[in-house]
KOLLUMKOL-208503 format. One record per residue (C-alpha): residue number from 1; residue in one letter; x, y, z. Coordinates in Angstrom, 2 decimals. Example, Ala and Ser with C-alpha at 12.3 -4.5 7.8 and 13.67 -1.06 7.14 Angstrom:
BEGIN
+-----+------+---------+---------+---------+
: seq : type :      c1 :      c2 :      c3 :
+-----+------+---------+---------+---------+
:   1 :    a :   12.30 :   -4.50 :    7.80 :
:   2 :    s :   13.67 :   -1.06 :    7.14 :
+-----+------+---------+---------+---------+
END
This chain:
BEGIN
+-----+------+---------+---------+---------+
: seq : type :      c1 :      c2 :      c3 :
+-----+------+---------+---------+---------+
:   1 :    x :  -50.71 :  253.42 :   -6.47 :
:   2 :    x :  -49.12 :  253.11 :   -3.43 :
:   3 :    x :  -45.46 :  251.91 :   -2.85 :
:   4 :    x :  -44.88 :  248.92 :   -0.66 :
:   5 :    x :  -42.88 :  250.48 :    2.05 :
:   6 :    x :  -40.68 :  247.41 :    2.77 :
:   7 :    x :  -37.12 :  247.16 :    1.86 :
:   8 :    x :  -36.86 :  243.78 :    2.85 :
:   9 :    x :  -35.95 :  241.87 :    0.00 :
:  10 :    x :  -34.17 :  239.18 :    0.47 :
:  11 :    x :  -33.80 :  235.72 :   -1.38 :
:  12 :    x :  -32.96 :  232.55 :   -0.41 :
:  13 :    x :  -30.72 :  229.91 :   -1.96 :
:  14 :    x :  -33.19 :  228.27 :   -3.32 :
:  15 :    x :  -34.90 :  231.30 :   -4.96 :
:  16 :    x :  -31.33 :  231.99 :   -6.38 :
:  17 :    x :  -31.07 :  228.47 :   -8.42 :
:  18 :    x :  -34.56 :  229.08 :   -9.31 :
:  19 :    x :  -33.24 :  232.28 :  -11.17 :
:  20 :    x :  -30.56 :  230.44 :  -12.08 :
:  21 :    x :  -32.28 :  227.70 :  -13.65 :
:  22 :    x :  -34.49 :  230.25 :  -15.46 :
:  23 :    x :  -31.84 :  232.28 :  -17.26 :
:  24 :    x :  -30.38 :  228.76 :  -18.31 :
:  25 :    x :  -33.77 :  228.00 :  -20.26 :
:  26 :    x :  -33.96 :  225.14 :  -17.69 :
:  27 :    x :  -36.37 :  224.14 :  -14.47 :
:  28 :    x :  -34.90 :  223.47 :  -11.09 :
:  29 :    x :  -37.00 :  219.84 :  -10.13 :
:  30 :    x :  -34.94 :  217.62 :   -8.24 :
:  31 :    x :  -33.07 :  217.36 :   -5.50 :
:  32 :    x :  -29.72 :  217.27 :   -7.28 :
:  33 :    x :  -30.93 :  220.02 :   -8.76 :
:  34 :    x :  -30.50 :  222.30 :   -5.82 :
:  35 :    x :  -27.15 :  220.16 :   -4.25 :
:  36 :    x :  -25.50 :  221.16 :   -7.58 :
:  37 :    x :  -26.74 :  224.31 :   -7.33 :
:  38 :    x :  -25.77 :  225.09 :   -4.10 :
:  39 :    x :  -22.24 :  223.41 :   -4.48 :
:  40 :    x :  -22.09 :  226.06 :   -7.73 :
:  41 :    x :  -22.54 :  228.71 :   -5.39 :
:  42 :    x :  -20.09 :  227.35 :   -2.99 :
:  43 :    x :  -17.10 :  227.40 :   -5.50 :
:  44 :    x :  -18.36 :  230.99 :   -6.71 :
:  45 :    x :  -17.96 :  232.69 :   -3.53 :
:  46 :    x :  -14.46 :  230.99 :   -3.45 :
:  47 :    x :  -14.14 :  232.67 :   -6.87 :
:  48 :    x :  -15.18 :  235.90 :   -5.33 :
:  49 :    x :  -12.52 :  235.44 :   -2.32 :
:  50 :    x :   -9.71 :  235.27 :   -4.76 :
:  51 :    x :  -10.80 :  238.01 :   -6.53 :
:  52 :    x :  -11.12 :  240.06 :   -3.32 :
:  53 :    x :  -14.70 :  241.25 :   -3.78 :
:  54 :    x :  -16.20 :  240.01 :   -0.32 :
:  55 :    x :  -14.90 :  243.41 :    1.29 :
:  56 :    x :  -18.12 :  242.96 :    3.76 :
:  57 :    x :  -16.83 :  240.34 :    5.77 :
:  58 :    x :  -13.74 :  242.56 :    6.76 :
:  59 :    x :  -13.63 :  241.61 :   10.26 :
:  60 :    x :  -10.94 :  243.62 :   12.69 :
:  61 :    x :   -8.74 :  241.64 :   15.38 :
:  62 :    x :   -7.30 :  242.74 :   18.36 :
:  63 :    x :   -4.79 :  240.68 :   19.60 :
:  64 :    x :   -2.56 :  241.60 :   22.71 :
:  65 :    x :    1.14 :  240.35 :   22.28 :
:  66 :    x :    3.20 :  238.48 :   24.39 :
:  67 :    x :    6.43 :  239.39 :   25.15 :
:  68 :    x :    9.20 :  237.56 :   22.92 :
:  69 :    x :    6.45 :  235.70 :   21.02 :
:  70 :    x :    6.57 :  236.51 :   17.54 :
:  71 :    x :    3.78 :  234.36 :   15.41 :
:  72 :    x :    0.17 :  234.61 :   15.88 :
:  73 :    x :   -2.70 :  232.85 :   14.50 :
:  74 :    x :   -5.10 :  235.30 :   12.00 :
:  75 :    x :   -8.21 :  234.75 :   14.36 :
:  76 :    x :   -9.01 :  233.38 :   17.59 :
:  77 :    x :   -8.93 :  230.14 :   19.17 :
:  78 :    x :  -10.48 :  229.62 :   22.08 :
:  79 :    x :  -10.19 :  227.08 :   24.95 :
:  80 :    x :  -12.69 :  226.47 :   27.59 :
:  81 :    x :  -11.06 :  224.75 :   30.62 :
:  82 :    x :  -11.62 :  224.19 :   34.16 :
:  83 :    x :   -9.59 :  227.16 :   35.63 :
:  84 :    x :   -7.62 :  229.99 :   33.79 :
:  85 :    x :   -6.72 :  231.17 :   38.11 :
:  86 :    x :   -3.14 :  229.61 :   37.39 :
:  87 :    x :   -2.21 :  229.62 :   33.97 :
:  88 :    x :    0.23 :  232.34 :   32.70 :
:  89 :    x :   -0.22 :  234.44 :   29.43 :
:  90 :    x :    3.10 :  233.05 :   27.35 :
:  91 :    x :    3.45 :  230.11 :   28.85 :
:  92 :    x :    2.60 :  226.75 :   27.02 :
:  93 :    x :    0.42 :  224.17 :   28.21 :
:  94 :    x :    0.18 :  220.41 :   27.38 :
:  95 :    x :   -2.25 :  217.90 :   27.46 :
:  96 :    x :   -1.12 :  214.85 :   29.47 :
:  97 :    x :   -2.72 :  211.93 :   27.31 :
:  98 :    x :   -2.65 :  213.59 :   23.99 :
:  99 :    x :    0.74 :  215.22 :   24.33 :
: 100 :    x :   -0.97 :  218.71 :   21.88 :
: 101 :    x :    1.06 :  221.73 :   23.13 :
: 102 :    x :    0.02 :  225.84 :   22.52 :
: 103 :    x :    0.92 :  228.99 :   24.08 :
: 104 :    x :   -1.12 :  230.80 :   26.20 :
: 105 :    x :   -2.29 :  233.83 :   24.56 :
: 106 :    x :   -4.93 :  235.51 :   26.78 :
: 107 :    x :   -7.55 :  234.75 :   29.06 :
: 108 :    x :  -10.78 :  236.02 :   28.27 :
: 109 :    x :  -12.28 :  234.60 :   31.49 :
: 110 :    x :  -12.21 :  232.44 :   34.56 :
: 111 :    x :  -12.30 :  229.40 :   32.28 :
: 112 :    x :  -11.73 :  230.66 :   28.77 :
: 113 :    x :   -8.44 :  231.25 :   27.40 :
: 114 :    x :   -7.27 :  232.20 :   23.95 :
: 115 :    x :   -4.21 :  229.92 :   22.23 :
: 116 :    x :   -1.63 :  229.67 :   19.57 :
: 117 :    x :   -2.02 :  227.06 :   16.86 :
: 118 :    x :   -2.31 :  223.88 :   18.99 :
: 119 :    x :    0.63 :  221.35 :   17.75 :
: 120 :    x :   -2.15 :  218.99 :   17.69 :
: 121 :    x :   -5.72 :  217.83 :   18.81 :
: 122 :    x :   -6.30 :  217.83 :   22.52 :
: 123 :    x :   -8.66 :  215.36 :   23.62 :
: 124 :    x :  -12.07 :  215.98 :   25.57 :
: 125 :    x :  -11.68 :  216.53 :   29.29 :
: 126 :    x :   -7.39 :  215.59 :   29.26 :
: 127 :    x :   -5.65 :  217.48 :   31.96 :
: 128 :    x :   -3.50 :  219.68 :   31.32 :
: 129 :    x :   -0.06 :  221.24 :   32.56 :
: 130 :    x :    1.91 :  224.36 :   32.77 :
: 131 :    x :    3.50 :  226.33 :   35.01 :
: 132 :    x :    2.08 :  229.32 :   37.44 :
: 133 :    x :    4.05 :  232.98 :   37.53 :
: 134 :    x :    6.21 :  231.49 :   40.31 :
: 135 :    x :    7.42 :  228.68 :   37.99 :
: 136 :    x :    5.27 :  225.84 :   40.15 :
: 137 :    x :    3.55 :  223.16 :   37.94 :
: 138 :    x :    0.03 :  223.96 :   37.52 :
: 139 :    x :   -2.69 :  221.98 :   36.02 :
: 140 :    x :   -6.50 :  221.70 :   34.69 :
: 141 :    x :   -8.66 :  220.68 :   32.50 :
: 142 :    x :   -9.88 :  221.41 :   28.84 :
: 143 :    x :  -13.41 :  220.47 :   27.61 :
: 144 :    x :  -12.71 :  220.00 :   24.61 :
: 145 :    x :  -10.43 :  220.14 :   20.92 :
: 146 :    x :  -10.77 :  224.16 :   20.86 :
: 147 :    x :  -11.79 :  224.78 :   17.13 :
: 148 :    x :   -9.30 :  226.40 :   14.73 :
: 149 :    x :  -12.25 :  227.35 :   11.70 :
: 150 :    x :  -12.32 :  230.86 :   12.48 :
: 151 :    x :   -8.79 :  231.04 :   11.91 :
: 152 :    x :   -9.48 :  229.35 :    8.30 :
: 153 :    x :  -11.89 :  231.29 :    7.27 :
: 154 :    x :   -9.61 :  233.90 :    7.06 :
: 155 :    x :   -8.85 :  234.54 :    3.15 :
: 156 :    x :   -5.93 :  237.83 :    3.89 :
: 157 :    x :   -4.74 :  240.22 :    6.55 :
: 158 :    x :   -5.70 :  244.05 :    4.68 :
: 159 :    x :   -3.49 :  246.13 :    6.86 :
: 160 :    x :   -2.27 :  246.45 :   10.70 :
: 161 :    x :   -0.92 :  248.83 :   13.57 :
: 162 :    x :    0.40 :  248.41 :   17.12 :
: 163 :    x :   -1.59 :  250.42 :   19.73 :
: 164 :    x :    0.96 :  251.33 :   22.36 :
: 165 :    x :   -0.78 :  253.70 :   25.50 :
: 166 :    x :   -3.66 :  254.44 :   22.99 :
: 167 :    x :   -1.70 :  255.85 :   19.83 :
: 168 :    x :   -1.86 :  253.50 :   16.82 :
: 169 :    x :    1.21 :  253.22 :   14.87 :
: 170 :    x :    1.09 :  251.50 :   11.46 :
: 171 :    x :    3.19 :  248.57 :   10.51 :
: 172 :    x :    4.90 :  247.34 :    7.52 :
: 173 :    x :    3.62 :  244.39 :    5.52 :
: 174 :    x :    7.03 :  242.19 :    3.92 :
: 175 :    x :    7.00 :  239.80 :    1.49 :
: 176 :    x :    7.98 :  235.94 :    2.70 :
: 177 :    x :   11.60 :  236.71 :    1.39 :
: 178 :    x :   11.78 :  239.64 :    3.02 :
: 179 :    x :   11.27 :  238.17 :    6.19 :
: 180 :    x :   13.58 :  235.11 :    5.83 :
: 181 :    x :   16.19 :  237.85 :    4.85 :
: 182 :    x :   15.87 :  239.36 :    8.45 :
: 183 :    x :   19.21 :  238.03 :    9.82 :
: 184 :    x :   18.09 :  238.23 :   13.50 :
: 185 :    x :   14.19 :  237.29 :   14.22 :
: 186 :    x :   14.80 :  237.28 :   17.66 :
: 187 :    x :   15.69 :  241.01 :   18.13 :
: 188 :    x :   13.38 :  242.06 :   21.02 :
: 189 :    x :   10.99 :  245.95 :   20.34 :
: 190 :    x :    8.28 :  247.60 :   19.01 :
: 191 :    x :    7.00 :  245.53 :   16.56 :
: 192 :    x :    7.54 :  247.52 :   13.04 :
: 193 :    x :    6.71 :  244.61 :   10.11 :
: 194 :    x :    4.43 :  241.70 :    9.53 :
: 195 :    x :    4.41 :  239.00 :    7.40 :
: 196 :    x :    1.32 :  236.99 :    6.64 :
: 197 :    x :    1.97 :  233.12 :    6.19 :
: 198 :    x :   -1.26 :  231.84 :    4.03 :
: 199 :    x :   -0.84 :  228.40 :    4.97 :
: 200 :    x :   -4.64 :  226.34 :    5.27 :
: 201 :    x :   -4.40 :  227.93 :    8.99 :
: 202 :    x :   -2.88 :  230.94 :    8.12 :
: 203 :    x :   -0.29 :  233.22 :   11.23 :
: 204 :    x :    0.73 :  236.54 :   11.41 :
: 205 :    x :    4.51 :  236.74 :   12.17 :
: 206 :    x :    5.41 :  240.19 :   13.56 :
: 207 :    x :    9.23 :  241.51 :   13.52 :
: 208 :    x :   10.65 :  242.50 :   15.59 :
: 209 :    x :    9.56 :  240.21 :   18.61 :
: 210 :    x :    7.45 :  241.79 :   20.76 :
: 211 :    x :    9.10 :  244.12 :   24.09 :
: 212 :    x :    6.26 :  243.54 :   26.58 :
: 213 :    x :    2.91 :  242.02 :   27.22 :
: 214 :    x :    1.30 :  244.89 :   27.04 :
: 215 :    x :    1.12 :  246.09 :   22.82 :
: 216 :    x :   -1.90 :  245.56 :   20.94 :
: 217 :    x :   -1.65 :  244.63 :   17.39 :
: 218 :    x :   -4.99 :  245.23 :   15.88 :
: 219 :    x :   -5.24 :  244.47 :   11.95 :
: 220 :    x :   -8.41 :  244.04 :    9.46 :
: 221 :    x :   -8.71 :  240.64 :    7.95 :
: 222 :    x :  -10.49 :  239.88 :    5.19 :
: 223 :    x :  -12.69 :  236.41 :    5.83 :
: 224 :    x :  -14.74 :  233.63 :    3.88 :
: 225 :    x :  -18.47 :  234.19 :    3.25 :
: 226 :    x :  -20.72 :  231.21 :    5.33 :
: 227 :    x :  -21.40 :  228.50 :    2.70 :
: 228 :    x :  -24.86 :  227.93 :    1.10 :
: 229 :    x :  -25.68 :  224.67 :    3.40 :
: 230 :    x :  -29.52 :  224.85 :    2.68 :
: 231 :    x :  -31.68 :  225.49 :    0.19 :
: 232 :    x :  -33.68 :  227.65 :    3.35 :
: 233 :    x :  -30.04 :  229.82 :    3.99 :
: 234 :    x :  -30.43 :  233.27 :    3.16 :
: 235 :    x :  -26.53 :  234.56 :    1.37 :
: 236 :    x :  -23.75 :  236.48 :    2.77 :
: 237 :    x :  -24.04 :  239.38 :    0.63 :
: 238 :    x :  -25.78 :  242.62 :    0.70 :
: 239 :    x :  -28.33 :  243.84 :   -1.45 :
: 240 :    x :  -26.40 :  245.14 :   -3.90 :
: 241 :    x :  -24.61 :  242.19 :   -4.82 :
: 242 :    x :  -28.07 :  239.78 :   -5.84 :
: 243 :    x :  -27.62 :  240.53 :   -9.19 :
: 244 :    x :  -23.98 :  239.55 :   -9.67 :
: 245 :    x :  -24.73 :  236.06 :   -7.49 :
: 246 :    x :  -27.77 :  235.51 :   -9.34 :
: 247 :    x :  -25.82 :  235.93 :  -12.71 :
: 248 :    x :  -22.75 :  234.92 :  -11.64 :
: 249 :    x :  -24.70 :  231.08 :  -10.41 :
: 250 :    x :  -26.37 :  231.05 :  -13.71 :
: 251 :    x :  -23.24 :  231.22 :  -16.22 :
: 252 :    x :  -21.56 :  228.11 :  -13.56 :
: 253 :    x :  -24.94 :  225.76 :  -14.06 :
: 254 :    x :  -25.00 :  227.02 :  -17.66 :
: 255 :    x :  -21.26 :  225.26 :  -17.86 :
: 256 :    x :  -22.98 :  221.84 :  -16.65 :
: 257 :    x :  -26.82 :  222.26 :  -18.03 :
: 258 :    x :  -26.70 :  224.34 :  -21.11 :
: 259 :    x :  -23.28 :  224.61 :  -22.46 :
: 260 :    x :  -25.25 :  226.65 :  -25.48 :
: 261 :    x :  -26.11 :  229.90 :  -23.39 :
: 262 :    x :  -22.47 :  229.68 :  -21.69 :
: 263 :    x :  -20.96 :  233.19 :  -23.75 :
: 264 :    x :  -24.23 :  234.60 :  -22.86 :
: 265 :    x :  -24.53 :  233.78 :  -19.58 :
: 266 :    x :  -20.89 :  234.22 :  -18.96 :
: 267 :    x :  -20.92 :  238.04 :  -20.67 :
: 268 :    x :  -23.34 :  238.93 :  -18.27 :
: 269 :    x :  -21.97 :  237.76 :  -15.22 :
: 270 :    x :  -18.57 :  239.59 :  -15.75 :
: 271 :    x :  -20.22 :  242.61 :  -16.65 :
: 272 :    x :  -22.45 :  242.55 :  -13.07 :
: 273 :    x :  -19.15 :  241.47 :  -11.49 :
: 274 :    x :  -17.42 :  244.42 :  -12.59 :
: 275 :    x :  -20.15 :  246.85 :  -12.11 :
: 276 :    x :  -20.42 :  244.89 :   -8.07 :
: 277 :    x :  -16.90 :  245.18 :   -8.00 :
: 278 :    x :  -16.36 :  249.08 :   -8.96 :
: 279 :    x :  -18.78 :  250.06 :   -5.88 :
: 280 :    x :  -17.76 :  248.20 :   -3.16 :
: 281 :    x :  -14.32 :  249.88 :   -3.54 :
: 282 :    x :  -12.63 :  251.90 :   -0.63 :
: 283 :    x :  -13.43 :  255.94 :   -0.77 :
: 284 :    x :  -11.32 :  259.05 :    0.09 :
: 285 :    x :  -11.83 :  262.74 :   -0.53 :
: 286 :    x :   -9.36 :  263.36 :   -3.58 :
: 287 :    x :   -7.42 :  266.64 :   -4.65 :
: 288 :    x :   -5.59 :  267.73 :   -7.28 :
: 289 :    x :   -3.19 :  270.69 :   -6.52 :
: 290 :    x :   -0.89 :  272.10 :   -9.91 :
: 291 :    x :    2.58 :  271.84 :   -9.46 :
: 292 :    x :    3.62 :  275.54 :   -8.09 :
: 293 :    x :    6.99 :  275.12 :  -10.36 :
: 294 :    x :    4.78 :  274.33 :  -13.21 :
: 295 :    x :    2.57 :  277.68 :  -12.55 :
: 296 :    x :    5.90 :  279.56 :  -12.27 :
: 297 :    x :    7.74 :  278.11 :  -15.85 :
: 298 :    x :    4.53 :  279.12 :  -17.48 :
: 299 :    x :    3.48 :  282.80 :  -16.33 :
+-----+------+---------+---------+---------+
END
């Protein structure tokens, strides 16, 4: 017999709650059948983010700093607006009606530029102001509330460097006491520490405060897995994660639908997890080299 030649397995939600259903001695019918379901697998990938499994939505960010700026959001926001021409990288703009401030991180474009956290919610076509490089007030327009999601979706920053004339130099990651313990936050250099702030938008606060306009601080993030809206969505995982979803969905309806297959059901699904969870770890060659001392105390 012949072998199919396709590697293209790939299941939807709804074939996952139909497993799921299955294992739990159950049939998946109704409607609420598959919201449940796919609210289940909604609160298991949150499950997954705190235990740090999702490493395959490590996503790397390159943000350019701007000089004496010190706190960045983990992400991008983006602005459209009528003309970036004027407006000056640092400098913060407002919006006239709804009075939302942010700092002017880059600009991507002729009418795209990249902001802080926005103090609040600009409105839809507002004007607004700032100032050009000569210090003259300058204004436009933004189309719209620029969206701050891809900033939440971020779950933790991994690690970080500073490129500086194309040599990377790693930074230190410090703990939120460390940082408050810095007695002067606005000493001006090379960046050398960050500190990660997890609020619900989570920034990266860098220390010292940046020197010029000029260093890149590029760092890997680790961010949320896209939701199971439909029962038509294909998953955010790869292939070698089905069978830990598929288990992992079964043992939460089994907590709702079939409380008597629950240690079952729940056995298995930690014992997939760990097996998922063992090879999606990081790998790097490994030696072992005796201690010469040793080698010399013993001859």
């Amino acid at each position: 017999m012949a072998v199919s030649g396709s590697k293209d397995f790939e299941p939807n939600v709804a074939e996952y709650v139909e497993e799921a259903f299955e294992r739990c001695g159950l049939e998946f019918r109704t409607g609420y059948d598959a919201r449940t379901a796919r609210r289940s697998i909604n609160f298991l990938f949150a499950d997954w983010a705190n235990r740090g499994l999702n490493r395959w939505t490590i996503d790397q960010v390159n943000q350019t700093l701007v000089s004496g700026l010190s706190e960045y959001p983990i992400g991008t926001i983006t602005a459209t607006v009528g003309s970036s021409t004027n407006l000056v990288v640092g400098n913060t703009i407002t919006g006239s009606s709804s009075g939302t401030t942010a700092i002017v991180l880059t600009k991507p474009s002729s009418t795209t530029v990249t902001l802080s956290i926005p103090s609040g919610s600009f409105t839809a076509g507002e004007t607004i102001t700032s100032t050009d490089s000569s210090g003259s007030a300058v204004s436009t327009t933004i189309s719209s509330d620029p969206s701050i999601s891809d900033v939440r979706s971020t779950i933790d920053v991994l690690s970080s460097v500073i490129r500086r004339s194309d040599s990377d130099i790693s930074i230190n990651r410090v703990s939120r006491d460390d940082y408050l313990s810095i007695p002067t936050k606005t000493t001006s250099g090379r960046p050398v520490q960050f500190y990660v702030d997890r609020q619900i938008t989570p920034v990266i606060k860098v220390w010292p405060e940046p020197e010029n306009s000029t260093d890149v601080l590029i760092y890997d993030r680790l961010t949320r897995m896209d939701d199971a809206d439909a029962s038509v969505n294909t998953v955010d995982v790869p292939f070698r994660f089905y069978p830990c979803l598929a288990a992992g969905l079964a043992y939460y309806l089994s907590v709702k639908r079939a409380p008597d297959r629950v240690p079952l059901l729940k056995t298995i699904y930690e014992e997939e997890f760990l097996r998922a969870a063992e090879e999606d770890r990081d790998r790097a060659s490994f030696s072992v080299v005796p201690s010469y001392s040793y080698l010399t105390a013993t001859s």
